[in-house]
N, C-alpha and C positions, 0 to 999 in steps of 0.2 A: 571568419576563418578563411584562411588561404587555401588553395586548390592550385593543384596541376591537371591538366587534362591534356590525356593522348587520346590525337585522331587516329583510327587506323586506315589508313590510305595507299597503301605500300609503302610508308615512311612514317615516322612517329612526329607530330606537331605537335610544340609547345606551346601554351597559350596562357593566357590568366586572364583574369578578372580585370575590369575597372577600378579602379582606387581614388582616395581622395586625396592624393598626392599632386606634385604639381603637376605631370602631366598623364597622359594615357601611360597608363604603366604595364609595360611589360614582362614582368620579374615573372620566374617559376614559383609553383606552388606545391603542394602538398598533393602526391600522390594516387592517383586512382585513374580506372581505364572503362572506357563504352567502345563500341564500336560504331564507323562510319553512318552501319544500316539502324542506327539507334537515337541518332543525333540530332537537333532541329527537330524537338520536340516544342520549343517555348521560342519568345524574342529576344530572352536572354542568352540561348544559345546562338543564334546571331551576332551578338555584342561578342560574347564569347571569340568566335571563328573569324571574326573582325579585328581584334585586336590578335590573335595570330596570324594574320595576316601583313600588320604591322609588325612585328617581331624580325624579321629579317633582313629591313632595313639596318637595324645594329651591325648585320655580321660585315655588312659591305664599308668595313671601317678600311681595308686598303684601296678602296674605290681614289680617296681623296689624293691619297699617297703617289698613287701609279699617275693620276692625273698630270703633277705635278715631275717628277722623278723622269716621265717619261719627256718630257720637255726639255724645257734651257732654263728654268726656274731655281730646279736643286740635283741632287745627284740622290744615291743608296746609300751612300756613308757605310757604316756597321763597326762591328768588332774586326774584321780581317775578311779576308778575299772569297769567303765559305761563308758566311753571315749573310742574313736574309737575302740567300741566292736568287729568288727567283726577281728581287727588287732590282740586283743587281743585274740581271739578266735583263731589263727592260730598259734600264740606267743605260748599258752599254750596246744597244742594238744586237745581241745576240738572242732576241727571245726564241724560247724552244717552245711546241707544243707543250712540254710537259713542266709546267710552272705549276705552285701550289695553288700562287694568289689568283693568275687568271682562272683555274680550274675554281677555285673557292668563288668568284664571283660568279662565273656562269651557274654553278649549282647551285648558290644564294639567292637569283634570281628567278629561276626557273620554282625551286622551294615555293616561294613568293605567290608564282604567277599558280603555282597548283593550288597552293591556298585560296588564292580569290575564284580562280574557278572549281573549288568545292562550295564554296558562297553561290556560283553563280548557278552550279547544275540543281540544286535545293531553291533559290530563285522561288519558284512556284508552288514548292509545300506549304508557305503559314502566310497570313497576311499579319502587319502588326502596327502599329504606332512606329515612326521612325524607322521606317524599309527603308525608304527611298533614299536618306544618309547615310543607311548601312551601307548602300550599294555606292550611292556615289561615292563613298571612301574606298571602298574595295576596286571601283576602275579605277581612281586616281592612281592606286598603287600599284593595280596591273600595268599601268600605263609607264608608272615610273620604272617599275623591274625590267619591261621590253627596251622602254629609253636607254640604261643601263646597259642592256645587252646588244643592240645596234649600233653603237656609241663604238664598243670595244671589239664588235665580231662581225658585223655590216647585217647579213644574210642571216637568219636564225629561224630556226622552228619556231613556228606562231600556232598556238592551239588557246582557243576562250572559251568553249562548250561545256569542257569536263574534265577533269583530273585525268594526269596519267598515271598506269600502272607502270610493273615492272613490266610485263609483256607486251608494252608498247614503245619499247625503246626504238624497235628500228620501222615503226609506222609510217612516222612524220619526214623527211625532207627540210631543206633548210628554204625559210620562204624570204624571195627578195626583199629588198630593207623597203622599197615603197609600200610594199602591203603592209607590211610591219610599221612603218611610218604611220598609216589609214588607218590602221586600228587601234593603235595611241591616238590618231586624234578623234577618233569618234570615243573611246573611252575618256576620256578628255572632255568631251565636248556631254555625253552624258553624264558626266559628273559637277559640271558647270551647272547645269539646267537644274540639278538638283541640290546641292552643299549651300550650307548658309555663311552669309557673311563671314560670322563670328565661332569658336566654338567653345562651349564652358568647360573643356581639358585643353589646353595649351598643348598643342603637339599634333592635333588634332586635322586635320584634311579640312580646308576652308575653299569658298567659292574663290579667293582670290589665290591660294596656293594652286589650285589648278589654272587659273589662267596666266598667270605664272611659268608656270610650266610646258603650257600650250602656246606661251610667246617663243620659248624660248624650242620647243618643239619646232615649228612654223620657222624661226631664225635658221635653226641648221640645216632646212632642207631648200632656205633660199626663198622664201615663198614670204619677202618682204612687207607685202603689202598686209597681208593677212598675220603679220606678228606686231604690227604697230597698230593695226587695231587691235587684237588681244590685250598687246600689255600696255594702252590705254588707260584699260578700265583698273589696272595694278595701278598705274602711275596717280591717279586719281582715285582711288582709296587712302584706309586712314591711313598709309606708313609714313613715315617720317625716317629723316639722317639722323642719326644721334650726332652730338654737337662732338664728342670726344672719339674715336676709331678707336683705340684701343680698348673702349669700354667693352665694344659690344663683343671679344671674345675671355670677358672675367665672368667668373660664374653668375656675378650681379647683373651680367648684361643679355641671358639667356631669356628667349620667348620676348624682344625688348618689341619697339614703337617700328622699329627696321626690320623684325624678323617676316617674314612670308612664310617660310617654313622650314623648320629643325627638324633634324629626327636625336632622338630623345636617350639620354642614357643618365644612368645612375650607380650609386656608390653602394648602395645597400643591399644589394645580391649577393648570397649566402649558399650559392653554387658557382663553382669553378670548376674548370677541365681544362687541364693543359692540351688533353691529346687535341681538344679542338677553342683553341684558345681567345677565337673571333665572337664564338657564340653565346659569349654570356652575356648583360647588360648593361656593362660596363663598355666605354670607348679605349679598346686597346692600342689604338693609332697613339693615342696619348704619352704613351710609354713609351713608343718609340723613338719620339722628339726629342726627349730630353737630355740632358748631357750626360755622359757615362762618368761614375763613380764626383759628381758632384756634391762636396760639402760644404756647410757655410752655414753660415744667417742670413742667405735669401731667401728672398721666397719661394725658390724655385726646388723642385725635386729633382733626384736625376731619373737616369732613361740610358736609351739603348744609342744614343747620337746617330739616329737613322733620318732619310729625309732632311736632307742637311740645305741649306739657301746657298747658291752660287753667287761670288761675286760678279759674275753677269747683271744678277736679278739685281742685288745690293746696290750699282753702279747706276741702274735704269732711273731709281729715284731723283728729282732733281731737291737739291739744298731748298729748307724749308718745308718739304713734301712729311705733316704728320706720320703717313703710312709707313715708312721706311722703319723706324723703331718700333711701332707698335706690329708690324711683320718679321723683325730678322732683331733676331738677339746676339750680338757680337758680343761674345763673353768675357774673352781677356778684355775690352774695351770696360764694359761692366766690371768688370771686377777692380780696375784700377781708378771707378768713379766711385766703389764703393768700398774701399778698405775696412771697413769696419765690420763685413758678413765675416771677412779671412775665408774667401771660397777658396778652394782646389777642387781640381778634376781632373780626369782623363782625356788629354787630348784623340779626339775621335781618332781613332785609327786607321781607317780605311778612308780614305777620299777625302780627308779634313777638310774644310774651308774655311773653318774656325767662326761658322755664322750656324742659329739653330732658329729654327720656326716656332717664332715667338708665339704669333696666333692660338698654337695646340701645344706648346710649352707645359710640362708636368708642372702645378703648382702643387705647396704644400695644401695640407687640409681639404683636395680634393679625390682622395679615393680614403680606402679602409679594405678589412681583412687582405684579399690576397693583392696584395698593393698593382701587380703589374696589368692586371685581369681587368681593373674595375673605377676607373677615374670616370669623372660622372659630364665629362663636357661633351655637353649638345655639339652637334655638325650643324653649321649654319649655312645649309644646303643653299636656302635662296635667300639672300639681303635684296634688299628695299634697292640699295643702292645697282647691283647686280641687274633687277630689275629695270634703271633709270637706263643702265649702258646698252641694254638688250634695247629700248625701245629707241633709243639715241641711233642704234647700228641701223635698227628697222624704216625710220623715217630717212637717214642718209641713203638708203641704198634701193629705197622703193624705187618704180621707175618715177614718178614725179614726188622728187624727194621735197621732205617738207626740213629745211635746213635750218629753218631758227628753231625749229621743235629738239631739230638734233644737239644744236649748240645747245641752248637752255639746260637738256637733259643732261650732255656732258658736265658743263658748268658746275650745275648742283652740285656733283660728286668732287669736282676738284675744287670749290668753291671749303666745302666740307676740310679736304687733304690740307690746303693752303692757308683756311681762315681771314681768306681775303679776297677781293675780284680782279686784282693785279696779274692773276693767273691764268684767268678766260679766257679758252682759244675762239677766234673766228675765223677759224678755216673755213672753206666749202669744199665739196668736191670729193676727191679721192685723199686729196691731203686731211681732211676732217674723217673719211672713211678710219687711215690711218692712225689718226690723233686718237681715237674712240680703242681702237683697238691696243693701243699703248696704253689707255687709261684702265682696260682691262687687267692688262697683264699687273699693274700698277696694286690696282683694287682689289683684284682677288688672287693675287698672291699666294702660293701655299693652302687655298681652298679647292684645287683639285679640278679648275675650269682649265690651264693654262693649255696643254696638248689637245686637245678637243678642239680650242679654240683654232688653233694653229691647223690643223687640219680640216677643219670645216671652214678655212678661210683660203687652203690651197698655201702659206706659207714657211708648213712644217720641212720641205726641204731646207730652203735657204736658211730657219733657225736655227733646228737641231741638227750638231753634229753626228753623223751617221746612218740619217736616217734616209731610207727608200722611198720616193715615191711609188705608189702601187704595189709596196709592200707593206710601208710600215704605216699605213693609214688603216690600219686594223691589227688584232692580235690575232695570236693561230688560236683555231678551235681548238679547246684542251684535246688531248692525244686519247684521253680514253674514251671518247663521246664519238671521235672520229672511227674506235676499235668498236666501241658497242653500239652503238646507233649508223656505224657506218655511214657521219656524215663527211662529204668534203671538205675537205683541207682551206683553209685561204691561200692563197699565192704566196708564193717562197716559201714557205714553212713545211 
């Protein structure tokens, strides 16, 4: 039987059971309430408060979106100039304090990190079989939610001891991003020491997804040396490139030889809520890609024509480069190779560019019940290949860089794009620093690394139109966290 179980913590957590599904499952369950002082009585209840801890990686489904949107990659597209404003708001270098999605992210995060430190303040109630993975999954993901939120806000409240209440909103202070950096990597670094290779749920926190993550931790704080050893040990594990790029975002290509780590969504949740439309277990990013009022015999579904590809990005591709198709779906282009679906659509309204993000494209036969809530595609948070370019950056840019390690690693990847070695660059220098970084933008495309990039590299001025330096290298603290926790504002905002 199915179960739902609320914590009471000053806030109601969802959680569920294990399943024997394809991966750690997330899905709500059937009903019934204990409290806090009652809890972590067994190892099961561990498992339990572990996999809700995993649950709020789902909601950060515009994480990907904003990534991207906020760069030179794509724009907000929508229905018209009022449609998913706050995307637009990020689109157009007007952000305000009080946006949905940044607010939804910071509280999806913090959710998160309260979860693993209810994990951690129990720590010392029970001994069991399999602590020590409970725990190293729970820093990985503490570690991930703080990434998340340093990432977008620099400076943030850092607390790991013990859950907060309500009556500790205005405690805390916003602690510098170095300290915040230091304890992502010691949680990090203890969950390394402890996660195993392999895990038997697909979705699951592995030794290699956290170093993974600690490569790529160590990259953006410049600390080259110490990210090429890390993601060494990634680069030399089992992953592999899958031979075809497009496979690896069809539902066939989910958990594949290249995954490091997904986080995990499905079609089969039998709860919805529009009022809070992120939190189910479905990937609502999904729906928004899609083309508005699209019909035919493809295979494609429609969507909300949000997240739309710039002919910028489209342009970056060079002829013969696999990626350019299997990332940006030029419709009319499509539709006049394929007379025989008889597609019609609605030309995107707002910001057209007449290109749509192939990658996270609504396919048919990928959701059920409330169709816009609940498509079931994995985020392929870290690729094998993503991996290659991380350690490719790391070895170019140590101070005694090790430069065929760098070429080689690039290669791989474009080796992969091109299906030949006529492509291989042999730069050195600054000019191979560069190449690596174009192969980025190339590679992960509409996965929500682009603006990150750009700013952890110092050349988000020169890219994006409108953007500030020393302003817009972070988002503003949502406006109510500033009201009630009376934290500091960011600059300009």
């Amino acid at each position: 039987m199915k179960h739902r179980i609320y914590i009471i913590v000053g806030m109601a957590l969802s959680l569920s059971l294990p399943s024997c599904s394809k991966f750690v499952d997330y899905s709500p369950r059937e009903d019934y309430q204990i409290t806090a002082d009652d809890y972590f009585k067994n190892a099961e209840d561990y498992q339990k408060m572990l996999v809700g801890v995993y649950s709020p990686l789902q909601w950060l489904y515009a994480s990907p979106m904003i990534g991207d949107i906020a760069s030179d990659n794509s724009v907000s597209g929508g229905e018209n100039a009022t449609d998913v404003l706050g995307l637009q708001q990020i689109d157009d270098y007007r952000t305000i304090p009080i946006n949905s999605y940044l607010t939804e992210i910071w509280k999806v995060c913090y959710e998160g990190i309260n979860r693993a430190n209810y994990l951690e303040e129990n720590k010392s109630k029970l001994d069991f079989s399999a602590k020590d993975q409970v725990y190293g999954q729970a820093y990985f993901l503490r570690a991930y939610y703080y990434f998340e939120l340093v990432r977008y806000f620099g400076d943030v409240p850092l607390f790991t001891e013990k859950r907060l209440g309500v009556g500790d909103s205005k405690t805390l202070g916003r602690t510098p991003k170095a300290d915040v950096y230091a304890q992502i990597e010691l949680d990090l670094t203890n969950a390394i020491a402890v996660l195993p290779n392999t895990q038997a749920e697909q979705g699951r926190i592995t030794k290699y997804a956290a170093q993974a993550l600690l490569g790529k931790v160590l990259l953006y704080q410049g600390k080259f040396e110490e990210a090429a050893t890390m993601l060494e040990n990634v680069v030399n594990g089992p992953f592999q490139l899958v031979e075809d790029f497009e496979s690896i975002f069809l539902s066939s290509g989910e958990n594949g030889v290249e995954s490091v780590f997904e986080i995990q969504y499905t079609n089969n949740n039998p709860f919805y809520d529009w009022s809070n439309p992120g939190r189910g277990q479905g990937n609502f990013a999904v729906q928004h890609c899609g083309i508005r009022n699209l019909t035919g015999g493809s295979p494609y579904s429609q969507g909300w024509s949000v997240n739309l590809p710039t002919e910028d990005l489209a342009n970056a591709f060079e002829a013969g480069d696999s990626r350019k198709a299997a990332t940006i779906l030029d419709i009319e282009a499509y539709k006049n190779a394929n007379p025989q679906f008889n597609i019609t659509y609605l030309v995107a309204p707002y910001k057209n560019t007449g290109l749509y993000n192939h990658k996270y494209h609504p396919r048919k036969g990928e959701t059920s019940g409330q169709i816009e809530l609940n498509y079931l595609n994995n985020f392929r948070t870290i690729r094998f290949a993503d991996v290659l370019l991380m350690a490719a950056e790391a070895n170019n840019r140590k101070a005694s860089p090790n430069t065929a390690k760098a070429q080689e690693y690039l290669n791989r990847v474009r080796r992969r794009a091109f299906g030949d070695l006529a492509h291989d660059i042999n730069a050195t220098g600054t000019a191979l620093t560069e190449a690596i970084w174009k192969e980025r933008r190339l590679e992960l495309a509409m996965e929500g690394d682009r603006f990150f990039d750009l700013v952890r590299t110092g050349r988000a001025a020169q890219e994006i139109e409108g953007f500030v330096a020393g302003k817009n290298d972070l988002f503003p603290i949502p406006q109510e966290e500033v009201d009630i926790s009376e934290l500091e504002q960011n600059p300009g905002y």
